[in-house]
C-alpha positions as semicolon CSV with decimal commas, in nm:
position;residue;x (nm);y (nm);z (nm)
1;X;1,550;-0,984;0,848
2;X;1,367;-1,049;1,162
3;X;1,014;-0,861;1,223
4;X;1,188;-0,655;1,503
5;X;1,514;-0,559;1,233
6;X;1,248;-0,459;1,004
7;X;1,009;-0,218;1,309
8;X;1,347;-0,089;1,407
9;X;1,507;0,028;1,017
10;X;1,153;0,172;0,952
11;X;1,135;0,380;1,282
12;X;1,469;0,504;1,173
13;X;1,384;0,603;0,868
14;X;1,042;0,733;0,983
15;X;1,293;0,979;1,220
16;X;1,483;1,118;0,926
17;X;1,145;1,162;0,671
18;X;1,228;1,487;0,499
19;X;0,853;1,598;0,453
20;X;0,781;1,571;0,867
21;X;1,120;1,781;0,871
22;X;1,045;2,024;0,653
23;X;0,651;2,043;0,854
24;X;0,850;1,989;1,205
25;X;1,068;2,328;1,089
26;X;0,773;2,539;0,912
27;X;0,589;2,511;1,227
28;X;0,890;2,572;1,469
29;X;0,943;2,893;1,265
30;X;0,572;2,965;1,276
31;X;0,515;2,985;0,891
32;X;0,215;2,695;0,935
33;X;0,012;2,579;1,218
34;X;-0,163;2,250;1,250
35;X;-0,469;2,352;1,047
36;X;-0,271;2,503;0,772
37;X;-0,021;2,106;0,761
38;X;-0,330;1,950;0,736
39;X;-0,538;2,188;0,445
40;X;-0,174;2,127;0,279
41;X;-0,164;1,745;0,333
42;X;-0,541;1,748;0,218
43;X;-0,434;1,929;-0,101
44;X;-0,155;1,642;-0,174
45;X;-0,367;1,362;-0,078
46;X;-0,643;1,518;-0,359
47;X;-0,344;1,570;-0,613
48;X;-0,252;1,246;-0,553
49;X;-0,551;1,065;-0,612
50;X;-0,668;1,274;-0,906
51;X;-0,361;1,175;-1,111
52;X;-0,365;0,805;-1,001
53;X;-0,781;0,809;-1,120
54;X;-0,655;1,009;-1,455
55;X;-0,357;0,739;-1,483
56;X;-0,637;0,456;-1,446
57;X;-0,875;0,639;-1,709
58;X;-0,569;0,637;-1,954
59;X;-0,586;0,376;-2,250
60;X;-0,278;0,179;-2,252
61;X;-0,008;0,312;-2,565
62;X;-0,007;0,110;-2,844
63;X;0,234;-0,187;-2,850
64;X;0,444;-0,016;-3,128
65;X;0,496;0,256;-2,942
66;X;0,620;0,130;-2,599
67;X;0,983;0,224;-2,703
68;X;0,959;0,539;-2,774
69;X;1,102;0,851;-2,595
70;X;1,238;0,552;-2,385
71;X;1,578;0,681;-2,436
72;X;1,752;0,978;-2,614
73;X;1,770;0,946;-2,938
């Protein structure tokens, strides 16, 4: 795929993003304004990045283990 293919598919999908939709229609309907999208996209971004530290701080399961609750029993 040439670099131009690959700026043009992600500007498309960019277009369609569902959670600058759902923003694009809370704001139309004047549920949020730009302060309240951002305190929200704050609170996502701190979400995020306390489960990814608490993921990090996790000790890795046991090699015994790595099967289970893989699949219903």
């Amino acid at each position: 795929m040439k670099p131009a293919d690959v700026a043009e598919f992600y500007h498309r999908l960019a277009a369609r993003d569902p959670i600058e939709l759902h923003y694009r229609k809370l704001q139309g309907s004047g549920l949020i304004d730009n302060a309240a999208r951002e305190a929200m996209a704050n609170e996502i971004a701190d979400e995020i990045s306390r489960a990814f530290a608490a993921a990090e701080a996790a000790p890795f399961p046991e090699p015994a283990t790595v099967g289970v609750g893989l699949y219903a029993d």
